[in-house]
C-alpha positions in Angstrom: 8.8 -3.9 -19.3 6.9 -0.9 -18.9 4.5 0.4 -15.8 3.2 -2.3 -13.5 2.2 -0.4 -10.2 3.1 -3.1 -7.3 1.1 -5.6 -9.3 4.9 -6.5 -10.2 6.0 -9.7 -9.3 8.4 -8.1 -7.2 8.6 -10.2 -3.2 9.5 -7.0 -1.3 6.0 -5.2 -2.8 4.4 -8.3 -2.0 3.4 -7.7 1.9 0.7 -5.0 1.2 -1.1 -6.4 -1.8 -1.0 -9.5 0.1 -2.3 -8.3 3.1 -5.5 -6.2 0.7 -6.0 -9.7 -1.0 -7.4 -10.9 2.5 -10.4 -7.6 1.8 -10.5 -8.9 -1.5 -11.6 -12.5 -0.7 -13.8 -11.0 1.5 -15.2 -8.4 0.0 -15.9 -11.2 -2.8 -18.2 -12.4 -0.8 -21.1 -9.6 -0.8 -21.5 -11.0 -3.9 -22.0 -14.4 -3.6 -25.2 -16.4 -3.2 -26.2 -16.9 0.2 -28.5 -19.6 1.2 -30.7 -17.1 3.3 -29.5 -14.1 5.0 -25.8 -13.6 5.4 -24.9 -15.0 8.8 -23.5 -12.6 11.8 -19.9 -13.3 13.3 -21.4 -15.1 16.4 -24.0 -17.2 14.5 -20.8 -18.6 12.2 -18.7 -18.6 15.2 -21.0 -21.0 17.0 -22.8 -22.9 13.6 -21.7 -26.2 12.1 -18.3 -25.4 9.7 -19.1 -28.5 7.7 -22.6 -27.1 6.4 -21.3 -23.6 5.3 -21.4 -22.6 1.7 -18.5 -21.2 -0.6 -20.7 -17.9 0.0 -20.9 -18.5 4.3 -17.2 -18.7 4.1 -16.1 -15.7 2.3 -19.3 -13.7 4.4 -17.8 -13.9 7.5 -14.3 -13.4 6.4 -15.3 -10.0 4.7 -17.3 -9.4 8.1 -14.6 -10.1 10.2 -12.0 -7.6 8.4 -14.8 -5.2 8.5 -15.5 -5.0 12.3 -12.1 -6.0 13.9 -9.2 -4.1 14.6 -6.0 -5.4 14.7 -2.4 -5.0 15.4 0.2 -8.0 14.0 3.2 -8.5 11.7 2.7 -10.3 8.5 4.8 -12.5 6.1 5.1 -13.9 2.8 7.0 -16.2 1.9 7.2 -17.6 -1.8 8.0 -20.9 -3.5 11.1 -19.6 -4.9 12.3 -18.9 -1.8 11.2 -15.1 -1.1 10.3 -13.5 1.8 9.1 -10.3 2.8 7.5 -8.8 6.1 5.3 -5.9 7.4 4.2 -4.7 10.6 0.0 -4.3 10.3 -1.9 -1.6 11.7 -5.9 -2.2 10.9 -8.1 0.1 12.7 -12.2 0.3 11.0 -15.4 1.9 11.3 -18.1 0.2 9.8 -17.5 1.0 6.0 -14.0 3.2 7.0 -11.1 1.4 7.1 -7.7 2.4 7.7 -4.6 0.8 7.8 -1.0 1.5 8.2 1.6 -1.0 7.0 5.1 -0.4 7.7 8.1 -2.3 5.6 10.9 -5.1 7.8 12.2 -5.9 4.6 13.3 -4.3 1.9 13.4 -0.7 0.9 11.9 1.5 4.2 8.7 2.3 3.5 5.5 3.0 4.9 2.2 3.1 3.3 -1.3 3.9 4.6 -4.4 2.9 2.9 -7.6 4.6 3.2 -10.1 2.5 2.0 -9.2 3.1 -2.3 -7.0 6.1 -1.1 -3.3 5.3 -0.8 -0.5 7.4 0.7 3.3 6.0 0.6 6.2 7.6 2.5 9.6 7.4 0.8 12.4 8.1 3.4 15.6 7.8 1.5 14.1 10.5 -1.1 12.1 12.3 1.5 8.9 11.9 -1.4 5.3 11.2 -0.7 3.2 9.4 -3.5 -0.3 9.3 -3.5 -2.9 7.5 -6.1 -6.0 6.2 -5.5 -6.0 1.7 -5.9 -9.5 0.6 -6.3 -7.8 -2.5 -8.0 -5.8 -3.8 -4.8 -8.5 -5.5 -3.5 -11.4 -3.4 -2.7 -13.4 -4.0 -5.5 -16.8 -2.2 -5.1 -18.2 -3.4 -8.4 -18.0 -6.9 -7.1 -19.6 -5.7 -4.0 -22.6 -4.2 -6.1 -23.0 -7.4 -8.5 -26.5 -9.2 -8.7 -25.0 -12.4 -9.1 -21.6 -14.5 -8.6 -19.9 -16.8 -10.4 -17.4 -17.8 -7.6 -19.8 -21.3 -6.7 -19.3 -21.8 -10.7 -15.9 -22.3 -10.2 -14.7 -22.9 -6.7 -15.7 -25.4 -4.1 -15.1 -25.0 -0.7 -14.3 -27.8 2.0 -13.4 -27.3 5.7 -10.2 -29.5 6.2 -10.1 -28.9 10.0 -8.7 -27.0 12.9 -5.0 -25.4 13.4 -3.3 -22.5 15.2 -1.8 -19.4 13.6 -0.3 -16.8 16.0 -1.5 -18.0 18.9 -4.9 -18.6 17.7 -7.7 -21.5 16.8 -8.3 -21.3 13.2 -10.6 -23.1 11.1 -8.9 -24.5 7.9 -10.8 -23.8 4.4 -10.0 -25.3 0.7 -11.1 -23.4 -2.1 -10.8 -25.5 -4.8 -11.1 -24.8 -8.2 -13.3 -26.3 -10.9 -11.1 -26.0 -14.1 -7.2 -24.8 -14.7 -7.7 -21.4 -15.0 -7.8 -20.7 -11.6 -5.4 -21.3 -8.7 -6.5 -23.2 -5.6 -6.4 -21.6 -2.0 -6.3 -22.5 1.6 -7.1 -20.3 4.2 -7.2 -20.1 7.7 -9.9 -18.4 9.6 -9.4 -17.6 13.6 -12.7 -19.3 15.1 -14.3 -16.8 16.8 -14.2 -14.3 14.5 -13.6 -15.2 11.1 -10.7 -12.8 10.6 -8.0 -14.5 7.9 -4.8 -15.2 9.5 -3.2 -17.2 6.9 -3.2 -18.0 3.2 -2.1 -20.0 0.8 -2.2 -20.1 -2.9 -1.6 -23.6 -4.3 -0.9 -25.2 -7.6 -3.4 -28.2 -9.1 -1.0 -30.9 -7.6 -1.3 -28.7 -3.9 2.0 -26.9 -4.0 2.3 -23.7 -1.9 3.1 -21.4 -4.6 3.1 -18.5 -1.9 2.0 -18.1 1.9 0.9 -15.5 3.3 0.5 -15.2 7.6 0.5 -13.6 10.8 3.4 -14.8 12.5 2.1 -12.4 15.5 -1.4 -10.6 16.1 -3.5 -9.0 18.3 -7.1 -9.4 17.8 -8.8 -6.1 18.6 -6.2 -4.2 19.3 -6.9 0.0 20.4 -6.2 1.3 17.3 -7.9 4.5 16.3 -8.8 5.6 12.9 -8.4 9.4 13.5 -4.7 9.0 14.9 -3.6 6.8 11.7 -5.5 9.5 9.7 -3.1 12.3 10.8 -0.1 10.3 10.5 -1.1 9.7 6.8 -1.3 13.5 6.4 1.8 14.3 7.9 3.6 15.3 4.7 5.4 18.7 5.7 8.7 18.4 4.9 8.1 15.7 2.0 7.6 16.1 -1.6 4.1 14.7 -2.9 4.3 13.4 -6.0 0.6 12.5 -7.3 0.1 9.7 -9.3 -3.6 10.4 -11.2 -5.0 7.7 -13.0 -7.8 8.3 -15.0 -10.6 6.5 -15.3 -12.1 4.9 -18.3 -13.0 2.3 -20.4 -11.5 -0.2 -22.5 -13.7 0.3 -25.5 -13.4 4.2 -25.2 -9.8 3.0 -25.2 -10.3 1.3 -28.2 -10.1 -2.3 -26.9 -11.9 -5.4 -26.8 -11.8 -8.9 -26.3 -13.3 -11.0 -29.1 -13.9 -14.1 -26.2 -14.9 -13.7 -22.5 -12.3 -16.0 -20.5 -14.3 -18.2 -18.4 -15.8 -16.8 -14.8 -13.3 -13.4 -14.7 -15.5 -10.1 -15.3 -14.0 -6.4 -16.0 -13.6 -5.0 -12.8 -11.9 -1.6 -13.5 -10.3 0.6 -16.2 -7.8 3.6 -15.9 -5.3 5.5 -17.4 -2.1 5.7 -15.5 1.1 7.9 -16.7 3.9 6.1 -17.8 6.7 6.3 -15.2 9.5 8.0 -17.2 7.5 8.6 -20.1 6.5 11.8 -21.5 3.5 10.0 -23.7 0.5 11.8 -22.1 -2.0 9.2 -22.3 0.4 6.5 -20.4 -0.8 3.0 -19.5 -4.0 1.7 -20.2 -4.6 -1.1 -16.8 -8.2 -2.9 -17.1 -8.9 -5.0 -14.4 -10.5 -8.6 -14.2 -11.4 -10.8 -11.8 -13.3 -13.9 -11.0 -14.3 -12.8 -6.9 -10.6 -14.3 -6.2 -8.2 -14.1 -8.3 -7.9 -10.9 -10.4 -5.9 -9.9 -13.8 -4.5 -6.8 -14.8 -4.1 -6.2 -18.6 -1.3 -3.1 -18.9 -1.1 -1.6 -22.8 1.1 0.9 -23.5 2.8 1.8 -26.8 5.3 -0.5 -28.3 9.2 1.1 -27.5 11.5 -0.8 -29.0 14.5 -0.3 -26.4 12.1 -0.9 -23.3 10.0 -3.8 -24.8 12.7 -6.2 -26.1 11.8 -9.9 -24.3 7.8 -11.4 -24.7 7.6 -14.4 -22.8 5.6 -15.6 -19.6 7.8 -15.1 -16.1 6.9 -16.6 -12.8 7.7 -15.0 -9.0 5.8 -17.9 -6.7 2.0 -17.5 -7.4 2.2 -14.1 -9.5 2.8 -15.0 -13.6 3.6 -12.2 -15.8 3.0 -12.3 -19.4 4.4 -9.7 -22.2 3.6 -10.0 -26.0 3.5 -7.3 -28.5 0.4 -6.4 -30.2 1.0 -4.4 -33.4 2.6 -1.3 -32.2 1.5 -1.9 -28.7 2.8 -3.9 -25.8 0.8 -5.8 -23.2 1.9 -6.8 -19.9 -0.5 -9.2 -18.6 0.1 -9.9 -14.7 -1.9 -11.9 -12.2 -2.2 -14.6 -9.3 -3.8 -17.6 -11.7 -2.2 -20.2 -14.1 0.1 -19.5 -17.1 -2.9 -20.6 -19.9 -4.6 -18.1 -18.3 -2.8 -15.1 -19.0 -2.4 -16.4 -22.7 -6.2 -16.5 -23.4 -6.3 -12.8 -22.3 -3.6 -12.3 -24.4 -4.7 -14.1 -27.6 -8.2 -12.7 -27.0 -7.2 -8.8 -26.7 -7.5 -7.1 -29.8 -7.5 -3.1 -31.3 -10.8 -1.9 -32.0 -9.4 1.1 -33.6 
């Protein structure tokens, strides 16, 4: 299929980008339109949940992962009966945040994630690989945006109160507008804000995949400069350093003739080609909406690697490949089949 860095629909990945989609639908929110200044943790701890806005919502979620630390172990669990789990390590600074995430399930592994920096321990190959992710979730150009279309095309309703983990959580519906977009429920803990569960559902309110603390503790002593020197730790490993170079789709020589409704370029690199001695590798241009995102992968068409086009499902993830002249695209991303194929019908060469 070509190079899809853990955006492939692959369960055992799943934990960590999981886990960074939580900052995502936060982060989301520095964007949105607030109806007056954004409200601090206590004055949303202690408001009316019935009167906040899309924009209140994803506000104090995004403040919440950016002032608490916490210690827990996380699951996801998909609607094709996945599962995967990780033991969380979140300690942050303000705008620092550093986190530590270490494998149940699955393939040992343990990554650390410095804000966009990412370093992942191998053990049964004794490698290190670093990269640098700003697509996993921390999407500063969403954070510097004027304006927002996430009201355009999600609604959000409070549906009431549960507990995750031990914890009171407030229970939000975002809903979407049109069917490009999946729905979500997520749980909030009450005095905080802090996202404890998720859910990504279908239109008919199927849990495609879930996504939750089945164990946390809320402010736990965790300390950035320790996790810091346990992601540098690499004597006695071999780094391996995956550089992606950034750029743009039309210096790439790519367009899309029609904007797909609410998603916005986020991001644009050149990644090499895992076994491939092309030097210009994998184009990835990101997209997203404030929620959901899309990754657009083109690479050159191989005959022997890029046999099957179709459109492939793991619980909420969909993964679309088509070739396009002598190139292939591997479209992947948390929203609705038709919405990968009006990316796909939309790309085209420039040159």
């Amino acid at each position: 299929m070509g190079y899809i860095p853990d955006l492939n629909p692959v369960l055992a990945r799943r934990s960590l980008a999981a886990l960074w989609a939580f900052g995502m639908l936060g982060l989301a929110a520095a964007e949105a339109p607030q109806r007056g200044p954004a409200p601090s943790p206590d004055t949303a701890a202690h408001g009316k949940p019935g009167e906040r806005s899309i924009g209140d919502w994803l506000m104090r979620m995004h403040e919440a992962s950016r002032l608490r630390s916490y210690v827990g172990t996380f699951v996801v669990t998909s609607s094709n009966g996945g599962m995967s789990s990780a033991r969380i390590w979140h300690a942050c600074n303000g705008n620092q945040q550093v986190e530590r995430v270490e494998s149940l399930t699955g393939a040992p592994r343990s990554t650390f994630r410095r804000n966009d920096e990412v370093v992942t321990f191998i053990p049964e190959s004794r490698v290190v690989r670093t990269e640098r992710r700003e697509a996993l979730g921390l999407f500063p150009s969403l954070v510097k945006a004027a304006d927002s279309s996430i009201p355009e095309f999600y609604s959000a309703r409070r549906l009431g109160g549960d507990r995750v983990a031990g914890f009171e959580a407030d229970v939000v519906q975002l809903a979407p507008k049109d069917n490009l977009r999946f729905g979500y429920r997520i749980w909030s803990e009450k005095k905080t804000g802090l996202v404890v569960k998720l859910q990504t559902v279908d239109p008919d309110g199927n849990v495609l995949e879930q996504a939750a603390f089945s164990e946390l503790s809320l402010d736990a002593p965790v300390r950035i400069d320790k996790l810091s020197q346990m992601m540098a730790a690499t004597e006695g490993w071999r780094v391996e350093k995956a550089d992606a170079v950034k750029t743009t789709a039309a210096a790439e020589g790519w367009q899309l003739k029609s904007e797909v409704a609410g998603f916005k370029p986020v991001s644009c690199y050149r990644r090499p080609t895992a076994g491939s001695p092309m030097p210009d590798g994998t184009l990835q241009w990101v997209f997203s909406d404030g929620l959901a995102a899309v990754s657009l992968f083109v690479e050159a068409y191989d005959r022997q690697r890029h046999a099957q086009e179709g459109m492939f499902a793991s619980g909420a993830t969909q993964t679309l490949t088509r070739r396009i002249q002598d190139w292939w695209l591997t479209a992947v991303g948390e929203v609705p089949p038709q919405t990968l194929k009006a990316f796909a019908l939309s790309l085209e060469r420039r040159k």
